[in-house]
ZATI-380360 format. One record per residue: x, y, z of N, C-alpha, C in turn; residue in one letter; chain; residue number from 1. Coordinates in pm, whole numbers. Layout:
<atom n_xx="X" n_yy="Y" n_zz="Z" ca_xx="X" ca_yy="Y" ca_zz="Z" c_xx="X" c_yy="Y" c_zz="Z" code="A" unit="A" pos="NUM"/>
...
END
This chain:
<atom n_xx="-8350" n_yy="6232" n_zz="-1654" ca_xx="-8473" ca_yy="6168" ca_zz="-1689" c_xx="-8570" c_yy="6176" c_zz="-1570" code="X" unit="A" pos="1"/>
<atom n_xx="-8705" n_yy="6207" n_zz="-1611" ca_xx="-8756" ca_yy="6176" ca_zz="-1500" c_xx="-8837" c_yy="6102" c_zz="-1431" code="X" unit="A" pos="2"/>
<atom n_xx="-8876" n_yy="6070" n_zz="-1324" ca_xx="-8884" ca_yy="5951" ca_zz="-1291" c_xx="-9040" c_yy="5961" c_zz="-1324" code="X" unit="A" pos="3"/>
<atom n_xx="-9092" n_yy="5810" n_zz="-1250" ca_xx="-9230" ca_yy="5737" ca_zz="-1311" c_xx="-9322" c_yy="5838" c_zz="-1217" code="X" unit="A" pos="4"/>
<atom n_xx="-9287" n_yy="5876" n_zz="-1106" ca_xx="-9392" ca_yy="5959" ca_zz="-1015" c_xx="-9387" c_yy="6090" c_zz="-1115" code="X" unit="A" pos="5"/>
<atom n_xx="-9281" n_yy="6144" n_zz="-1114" ca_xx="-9305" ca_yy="6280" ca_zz="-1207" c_xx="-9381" c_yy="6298" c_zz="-1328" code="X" unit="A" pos="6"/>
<atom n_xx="-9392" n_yy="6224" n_zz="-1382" ca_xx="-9473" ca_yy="6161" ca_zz="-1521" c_xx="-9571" c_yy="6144" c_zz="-1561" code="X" unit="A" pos="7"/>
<atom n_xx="-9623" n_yy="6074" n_zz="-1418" ca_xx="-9736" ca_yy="6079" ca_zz="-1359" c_xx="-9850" c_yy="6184" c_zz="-1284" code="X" unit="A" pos="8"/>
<atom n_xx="-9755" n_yy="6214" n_zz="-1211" ca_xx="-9817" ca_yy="6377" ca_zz="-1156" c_xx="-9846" c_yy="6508" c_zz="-1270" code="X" unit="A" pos="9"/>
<atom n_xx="-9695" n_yy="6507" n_zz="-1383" ca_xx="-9718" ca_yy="6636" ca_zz="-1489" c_xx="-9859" c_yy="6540" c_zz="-1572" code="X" unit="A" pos="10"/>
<atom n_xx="-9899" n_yy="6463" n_zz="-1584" ca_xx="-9967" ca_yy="6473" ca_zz="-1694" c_xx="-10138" c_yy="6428" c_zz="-1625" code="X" unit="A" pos="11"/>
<atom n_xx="-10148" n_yy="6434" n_zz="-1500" ca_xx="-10256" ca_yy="6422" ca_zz="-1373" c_xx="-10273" c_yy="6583" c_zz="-1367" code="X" unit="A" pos="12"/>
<atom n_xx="-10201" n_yy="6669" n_zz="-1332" ca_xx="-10174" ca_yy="6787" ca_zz="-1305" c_xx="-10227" c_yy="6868" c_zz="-1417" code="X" unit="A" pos="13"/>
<atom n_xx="-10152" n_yy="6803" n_zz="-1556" ca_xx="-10221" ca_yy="6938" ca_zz="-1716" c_xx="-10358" c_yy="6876" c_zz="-1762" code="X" unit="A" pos="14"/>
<atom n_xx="-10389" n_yy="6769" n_zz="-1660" ca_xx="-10562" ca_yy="6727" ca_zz="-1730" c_xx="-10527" c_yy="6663" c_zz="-1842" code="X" unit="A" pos="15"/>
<atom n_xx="-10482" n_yy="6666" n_zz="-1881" ca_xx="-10433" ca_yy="6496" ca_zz="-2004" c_xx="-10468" c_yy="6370" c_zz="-1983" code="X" unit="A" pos="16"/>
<atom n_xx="-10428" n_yy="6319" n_zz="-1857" ca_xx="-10503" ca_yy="6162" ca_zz="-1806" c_xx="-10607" c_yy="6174" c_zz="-1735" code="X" unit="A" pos="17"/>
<atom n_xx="-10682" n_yy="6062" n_zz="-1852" ca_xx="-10797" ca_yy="6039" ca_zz="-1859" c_xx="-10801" c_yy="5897" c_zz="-1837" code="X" unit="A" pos="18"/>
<atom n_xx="-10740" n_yy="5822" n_zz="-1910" ca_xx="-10751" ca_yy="5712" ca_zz="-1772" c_xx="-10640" c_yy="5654" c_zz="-1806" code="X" unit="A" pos="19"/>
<atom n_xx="-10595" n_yy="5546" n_zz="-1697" ca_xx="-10474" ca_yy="5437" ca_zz="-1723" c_xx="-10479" c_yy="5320" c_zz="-1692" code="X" unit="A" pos="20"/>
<atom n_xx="-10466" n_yy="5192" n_zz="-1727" ca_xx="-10450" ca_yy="5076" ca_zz="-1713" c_xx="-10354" c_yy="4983" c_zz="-1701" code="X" unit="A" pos="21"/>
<atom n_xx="-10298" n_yy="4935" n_zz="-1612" ca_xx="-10202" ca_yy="4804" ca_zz="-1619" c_xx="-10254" c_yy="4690" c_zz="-1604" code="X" unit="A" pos="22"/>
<atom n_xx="-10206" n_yy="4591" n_zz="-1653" ca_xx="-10251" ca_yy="4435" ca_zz="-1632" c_xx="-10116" c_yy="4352" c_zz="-1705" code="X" unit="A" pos="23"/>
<atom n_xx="-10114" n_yy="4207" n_zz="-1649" ca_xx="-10021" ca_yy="4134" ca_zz="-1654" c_xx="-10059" c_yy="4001" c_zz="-1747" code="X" unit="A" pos="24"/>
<atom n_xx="-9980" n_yy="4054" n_zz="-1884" ca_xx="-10043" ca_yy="3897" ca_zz="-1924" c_xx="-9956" c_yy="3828" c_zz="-2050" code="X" unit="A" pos="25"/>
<atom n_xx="-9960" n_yy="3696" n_zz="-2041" ca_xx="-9890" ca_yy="3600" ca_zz="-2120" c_xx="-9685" c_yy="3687" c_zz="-2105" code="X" unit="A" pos="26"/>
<atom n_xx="-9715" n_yy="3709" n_zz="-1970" ca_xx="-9531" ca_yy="3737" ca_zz="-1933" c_xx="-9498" c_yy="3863" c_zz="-1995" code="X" unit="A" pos="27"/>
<atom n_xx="-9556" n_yy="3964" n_zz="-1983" ca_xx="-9579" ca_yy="4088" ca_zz="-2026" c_xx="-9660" c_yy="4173" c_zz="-1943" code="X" unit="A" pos="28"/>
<atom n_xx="-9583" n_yy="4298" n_zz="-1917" ca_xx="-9706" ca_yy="4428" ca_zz="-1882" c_xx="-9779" c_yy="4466" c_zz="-1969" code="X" unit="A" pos="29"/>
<atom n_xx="-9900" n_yy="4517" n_zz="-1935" ca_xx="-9934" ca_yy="4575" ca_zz="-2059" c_xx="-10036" c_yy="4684" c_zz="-1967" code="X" unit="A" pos="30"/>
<atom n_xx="-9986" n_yy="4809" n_zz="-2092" ca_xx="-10027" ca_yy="4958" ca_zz="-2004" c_xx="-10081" c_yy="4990" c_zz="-2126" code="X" unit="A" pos="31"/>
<atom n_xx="-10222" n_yy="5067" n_zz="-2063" ca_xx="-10271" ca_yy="5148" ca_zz="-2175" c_xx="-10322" c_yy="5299" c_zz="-2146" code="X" unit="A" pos="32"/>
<atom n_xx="-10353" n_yy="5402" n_zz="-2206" ca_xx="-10347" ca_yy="5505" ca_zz="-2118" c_xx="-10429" c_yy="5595" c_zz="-2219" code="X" unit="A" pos="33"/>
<atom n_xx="-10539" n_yy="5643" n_zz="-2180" ca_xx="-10619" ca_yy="5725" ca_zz="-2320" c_xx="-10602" c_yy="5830" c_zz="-2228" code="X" unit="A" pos="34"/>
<atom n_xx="-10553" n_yy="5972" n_zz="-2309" ca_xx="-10568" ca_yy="6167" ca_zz="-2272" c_xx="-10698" c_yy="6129" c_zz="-2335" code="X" unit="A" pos="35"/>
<atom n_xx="-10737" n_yy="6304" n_zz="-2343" ca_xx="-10860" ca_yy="6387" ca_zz="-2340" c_xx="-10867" c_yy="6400" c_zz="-2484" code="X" unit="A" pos="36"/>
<atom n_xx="-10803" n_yy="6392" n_zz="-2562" ca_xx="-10869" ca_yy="6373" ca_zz="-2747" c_xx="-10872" c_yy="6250" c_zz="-2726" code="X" unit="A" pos="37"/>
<atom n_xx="-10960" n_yy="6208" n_zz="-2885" ca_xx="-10947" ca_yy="6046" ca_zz="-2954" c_xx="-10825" c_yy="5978" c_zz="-2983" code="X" unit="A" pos="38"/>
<atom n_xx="-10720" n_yy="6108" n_zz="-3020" ca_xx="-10642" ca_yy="6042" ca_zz="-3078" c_xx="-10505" c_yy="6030" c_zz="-3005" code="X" unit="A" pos="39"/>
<atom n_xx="-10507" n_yy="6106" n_zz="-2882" ca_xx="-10429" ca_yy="6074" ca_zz="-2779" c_xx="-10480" c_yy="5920" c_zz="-2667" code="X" unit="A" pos="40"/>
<atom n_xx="-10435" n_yy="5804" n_zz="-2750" ca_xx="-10398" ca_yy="5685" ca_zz="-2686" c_xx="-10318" c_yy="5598" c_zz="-2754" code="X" unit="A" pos="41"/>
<atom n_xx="-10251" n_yy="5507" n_zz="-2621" ca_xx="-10102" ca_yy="5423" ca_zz="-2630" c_xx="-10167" c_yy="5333" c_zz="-2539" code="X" unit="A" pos="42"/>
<atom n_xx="-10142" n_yy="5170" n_zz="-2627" ca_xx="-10141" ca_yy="5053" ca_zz="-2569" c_xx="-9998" c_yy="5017" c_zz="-2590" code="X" unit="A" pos="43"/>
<atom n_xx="-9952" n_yy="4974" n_zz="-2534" ca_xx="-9782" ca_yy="4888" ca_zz="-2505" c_xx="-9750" c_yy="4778" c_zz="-2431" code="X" unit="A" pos="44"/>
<atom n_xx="-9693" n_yy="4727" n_zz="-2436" ca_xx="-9644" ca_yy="4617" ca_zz="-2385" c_xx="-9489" c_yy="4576" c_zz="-2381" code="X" unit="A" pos="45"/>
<atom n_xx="-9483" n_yy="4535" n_zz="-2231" ca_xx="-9315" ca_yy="4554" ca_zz="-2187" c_xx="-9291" c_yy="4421" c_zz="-2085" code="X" unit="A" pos="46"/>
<atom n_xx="-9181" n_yy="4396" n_zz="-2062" ca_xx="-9147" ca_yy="4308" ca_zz="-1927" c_xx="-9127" c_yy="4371" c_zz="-1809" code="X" unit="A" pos="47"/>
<atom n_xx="-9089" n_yy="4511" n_zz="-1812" ca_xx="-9111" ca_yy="4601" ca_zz="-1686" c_xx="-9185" c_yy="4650" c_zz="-1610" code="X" unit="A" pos="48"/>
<atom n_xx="-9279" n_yy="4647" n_zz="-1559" ca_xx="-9425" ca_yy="4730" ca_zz="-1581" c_xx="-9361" c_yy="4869" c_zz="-1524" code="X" unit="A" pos="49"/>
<atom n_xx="-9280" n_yy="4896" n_zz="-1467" ca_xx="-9222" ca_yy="5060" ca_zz="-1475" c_xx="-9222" c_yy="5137" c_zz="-1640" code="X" unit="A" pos="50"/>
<atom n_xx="-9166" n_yy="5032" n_zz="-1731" ca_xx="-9149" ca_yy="5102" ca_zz="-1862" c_xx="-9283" c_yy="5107" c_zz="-1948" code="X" unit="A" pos="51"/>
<atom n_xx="-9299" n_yy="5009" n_zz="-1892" ca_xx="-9468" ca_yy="4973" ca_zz="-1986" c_xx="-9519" c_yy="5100" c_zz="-1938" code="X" unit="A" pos="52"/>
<atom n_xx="-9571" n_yy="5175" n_zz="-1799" ca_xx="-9624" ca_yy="5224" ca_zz="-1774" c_xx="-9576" c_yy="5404" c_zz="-1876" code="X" unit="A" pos="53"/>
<atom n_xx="-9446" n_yy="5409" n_zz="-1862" ca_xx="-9395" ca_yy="5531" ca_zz="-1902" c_xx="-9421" c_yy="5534" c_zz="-2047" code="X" unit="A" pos="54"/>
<atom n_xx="-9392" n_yy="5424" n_zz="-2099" ca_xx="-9464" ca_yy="5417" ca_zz="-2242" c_xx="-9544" c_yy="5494" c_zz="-2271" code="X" unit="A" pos="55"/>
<atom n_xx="-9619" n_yy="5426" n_zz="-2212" ca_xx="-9775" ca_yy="5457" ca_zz="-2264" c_xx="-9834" c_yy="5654" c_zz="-2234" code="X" unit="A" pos="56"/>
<atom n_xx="-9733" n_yy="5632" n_zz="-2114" ca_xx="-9772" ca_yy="5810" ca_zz="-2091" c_xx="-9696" c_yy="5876" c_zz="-2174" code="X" unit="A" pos="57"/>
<atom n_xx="-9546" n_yy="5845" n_zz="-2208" ca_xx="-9537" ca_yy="5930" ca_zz="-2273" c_xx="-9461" c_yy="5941" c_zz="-2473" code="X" unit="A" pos="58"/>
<atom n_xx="-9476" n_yy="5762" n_zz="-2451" ca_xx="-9460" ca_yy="5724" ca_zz="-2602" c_xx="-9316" c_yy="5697" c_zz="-2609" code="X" unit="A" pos="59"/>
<atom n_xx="-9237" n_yy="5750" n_zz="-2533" ca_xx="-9060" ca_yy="5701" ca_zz="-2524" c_xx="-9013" c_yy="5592" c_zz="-2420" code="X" unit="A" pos="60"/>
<atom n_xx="-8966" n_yy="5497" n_zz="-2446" ca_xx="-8919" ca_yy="5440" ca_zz="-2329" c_xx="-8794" c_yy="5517" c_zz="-2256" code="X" unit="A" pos="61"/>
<atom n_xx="-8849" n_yy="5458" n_zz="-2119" ca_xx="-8745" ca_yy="5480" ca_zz="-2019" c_xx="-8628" c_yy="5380" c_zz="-1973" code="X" unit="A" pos="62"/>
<atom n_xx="-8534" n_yy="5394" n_zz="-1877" ca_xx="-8401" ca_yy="5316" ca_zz="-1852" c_xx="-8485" c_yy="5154" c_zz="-1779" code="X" unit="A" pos="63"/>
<atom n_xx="-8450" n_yy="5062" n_zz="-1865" ca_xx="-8532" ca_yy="4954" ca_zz="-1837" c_xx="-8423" c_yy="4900" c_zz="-1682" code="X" unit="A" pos="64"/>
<atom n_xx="-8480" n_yy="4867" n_zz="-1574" ca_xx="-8340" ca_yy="4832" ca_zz="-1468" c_xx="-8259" c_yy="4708" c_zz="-1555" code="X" unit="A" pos="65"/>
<atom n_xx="-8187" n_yy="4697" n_zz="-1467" ca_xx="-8053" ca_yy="4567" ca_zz="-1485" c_xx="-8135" c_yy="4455" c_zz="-1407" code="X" unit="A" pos="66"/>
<atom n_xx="-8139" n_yy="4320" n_zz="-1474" ca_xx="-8183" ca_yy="4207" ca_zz="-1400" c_xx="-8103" c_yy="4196" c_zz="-1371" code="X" unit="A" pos="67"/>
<atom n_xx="-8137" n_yy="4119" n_zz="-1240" ca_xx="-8041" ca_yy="4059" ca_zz="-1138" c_xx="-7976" c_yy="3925" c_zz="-1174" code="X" unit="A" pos="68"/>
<atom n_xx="-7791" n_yy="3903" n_zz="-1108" ca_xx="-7737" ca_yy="3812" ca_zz="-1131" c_xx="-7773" c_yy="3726" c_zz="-1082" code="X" unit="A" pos="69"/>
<atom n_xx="-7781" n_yy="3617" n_zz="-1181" ca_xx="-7819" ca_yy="3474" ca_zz="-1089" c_xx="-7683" c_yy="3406" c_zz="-1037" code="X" unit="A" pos="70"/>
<atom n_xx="-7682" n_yy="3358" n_zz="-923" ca_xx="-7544" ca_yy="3298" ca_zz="-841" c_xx="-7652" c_yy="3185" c_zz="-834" code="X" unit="A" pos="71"/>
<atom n_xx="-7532" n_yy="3049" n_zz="-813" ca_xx="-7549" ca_yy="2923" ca_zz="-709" c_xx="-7550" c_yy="2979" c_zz="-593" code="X" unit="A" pos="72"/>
<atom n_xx="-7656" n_yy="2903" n_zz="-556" ca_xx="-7668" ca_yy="2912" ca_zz="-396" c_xx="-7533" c_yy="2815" c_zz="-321" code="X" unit="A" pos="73"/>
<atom n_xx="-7510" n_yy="2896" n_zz="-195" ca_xx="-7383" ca_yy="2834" ca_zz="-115" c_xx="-7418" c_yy="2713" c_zz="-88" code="X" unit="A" pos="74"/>
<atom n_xx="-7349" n_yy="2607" n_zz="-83" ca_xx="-7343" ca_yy="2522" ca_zz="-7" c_xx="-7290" c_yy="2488" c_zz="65" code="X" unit="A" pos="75"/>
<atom n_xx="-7341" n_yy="2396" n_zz="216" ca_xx="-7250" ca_yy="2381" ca_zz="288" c_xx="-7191" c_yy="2242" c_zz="263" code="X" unit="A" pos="76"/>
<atom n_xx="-7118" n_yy="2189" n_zz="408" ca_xx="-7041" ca_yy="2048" ca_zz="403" c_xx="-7102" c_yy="1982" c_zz="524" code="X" unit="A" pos="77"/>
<atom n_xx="-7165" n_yy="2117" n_zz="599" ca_xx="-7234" ca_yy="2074" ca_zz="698" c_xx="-7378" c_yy="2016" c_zz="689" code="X" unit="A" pos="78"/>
<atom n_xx="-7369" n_yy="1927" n_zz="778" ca_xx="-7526" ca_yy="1863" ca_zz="780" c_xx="-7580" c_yy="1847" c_zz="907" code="X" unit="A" pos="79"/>
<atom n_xx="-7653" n_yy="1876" n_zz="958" ca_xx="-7695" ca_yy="1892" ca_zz="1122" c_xx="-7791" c_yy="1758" c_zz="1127" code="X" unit="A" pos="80"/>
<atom n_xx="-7821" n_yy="1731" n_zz="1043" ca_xx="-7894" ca_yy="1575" ca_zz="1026" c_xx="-7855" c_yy="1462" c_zz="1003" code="X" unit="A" pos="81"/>
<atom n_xx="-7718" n_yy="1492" n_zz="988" ca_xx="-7617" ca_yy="1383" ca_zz="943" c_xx="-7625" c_yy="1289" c_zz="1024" code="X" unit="A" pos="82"/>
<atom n_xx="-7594" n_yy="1318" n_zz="1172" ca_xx="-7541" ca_yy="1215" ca_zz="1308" c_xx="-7699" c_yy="1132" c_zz="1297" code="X" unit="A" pos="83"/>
<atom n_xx="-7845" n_yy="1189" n_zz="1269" ca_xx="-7960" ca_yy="1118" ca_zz="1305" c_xx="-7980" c_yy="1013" c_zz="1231" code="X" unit="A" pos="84"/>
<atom n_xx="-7957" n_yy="1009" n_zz="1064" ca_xx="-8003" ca_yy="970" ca_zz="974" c_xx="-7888" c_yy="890" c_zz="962" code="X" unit="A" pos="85"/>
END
């Protein structure tokens, strides 16, 4: 697959993009991206803005990442404020 720079560059490169847009809203990306006909444009909307963006260039989504695990934070037993308080 290829990545978001490559995607970017082939379709900068064949004169196709004509313009592109990202913006962030109500907890959503949202990418929009009009080529050089009328009828080449894609508005989308994603939680990634990597995928949102690929969307829109190229109408397929891409590998959305893995969110990260949430852990408890460590705790200690120690208290360095203990002896003051």
């Amino acid at each position: 697959m290829k990545t978001l720079e490559e995607v970017l560059r082939e379709s900068a490169k064949a004169g196709r993009l004509n313009y592109l847009s990202v913006a962030f809203q109500k907890g959503q990306w949202e990418a929009s991206y009009r080529g050089i006909e009328n009828k080449d444009f894609r508005h989308v909307t994603h939680p990634d803005v990597a995928c949102a963006v690929r969307l829109a260039l190229t109408g397929r989504p891409g590998d959305a990442p893995v969110p990260p695990k949430r852990t408890k934070p460590a705790t200690s037993a120690f208290d360095p404020l203990g002896d003051i308080l």
